[in-house]
N, C-alpha and C positions, 0 to 999 in steps of 0.2 A: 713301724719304728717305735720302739720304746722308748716313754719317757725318760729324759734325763733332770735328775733332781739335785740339790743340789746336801752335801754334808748333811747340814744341819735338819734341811725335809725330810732328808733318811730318816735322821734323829727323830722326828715327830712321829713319822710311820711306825716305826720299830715300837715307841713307847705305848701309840693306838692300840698295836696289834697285842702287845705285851699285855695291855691290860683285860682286854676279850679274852687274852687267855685267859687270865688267873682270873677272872669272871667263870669262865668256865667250870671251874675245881671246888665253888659253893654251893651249896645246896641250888638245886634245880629251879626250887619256887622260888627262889630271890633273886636267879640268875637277872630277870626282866628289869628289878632295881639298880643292879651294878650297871648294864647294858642303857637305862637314860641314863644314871647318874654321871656314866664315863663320855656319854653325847655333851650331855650338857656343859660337863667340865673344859670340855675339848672346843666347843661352839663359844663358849661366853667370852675368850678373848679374839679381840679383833686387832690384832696386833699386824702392823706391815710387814712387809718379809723383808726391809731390809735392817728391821729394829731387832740388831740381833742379841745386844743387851738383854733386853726383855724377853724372846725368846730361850735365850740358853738362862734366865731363871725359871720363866717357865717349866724347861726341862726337868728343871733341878728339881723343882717343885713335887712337878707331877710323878720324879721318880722315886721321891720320898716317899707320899699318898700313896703311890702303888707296893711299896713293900709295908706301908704299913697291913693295905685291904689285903695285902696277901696273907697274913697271920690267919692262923686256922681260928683263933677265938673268932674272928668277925667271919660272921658268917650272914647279914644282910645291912642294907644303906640305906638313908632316904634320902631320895630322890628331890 
């Protein structure tokens, strides 16, 4: 049976996945930087699920950071 999640989990999933992509599309030897730097972005809050304030900024956040890492000028992070 598959899990069922709930809106906002999607929301998290989609933005995880979204960013391994566009991790994917810089150069190969930095890929490993983008790959912890988007773990550890994603691990450092410990936020409850039902604090949904702070999750959907969260969101907001992390979907800003990711169109910015998407820009073709940035091409590695530190971690």
């Amino acid at each position: 049976m598959p899990v069922r999640r709930s809106g906002i989990q999607q929301e998290v999933l989609t933005l995880y996945k979204e960013c391994f992509r566009a991790a994917r599309l810089k150069p190969k030897a930095n890929r490993p930087h983008f790959y912890t730097f988007i773990r550890q972005q994603f691990r450092q809050h410990h936020v409850r699920k039902s604090d949904f304030a702070t999750i959907e900024y969260l969101l907001r956040r992390g979907r800003r950071q990711l169109e910015t890492y998407r820009q073709s000028s940035i091409d590695d992070i530190q971690a």
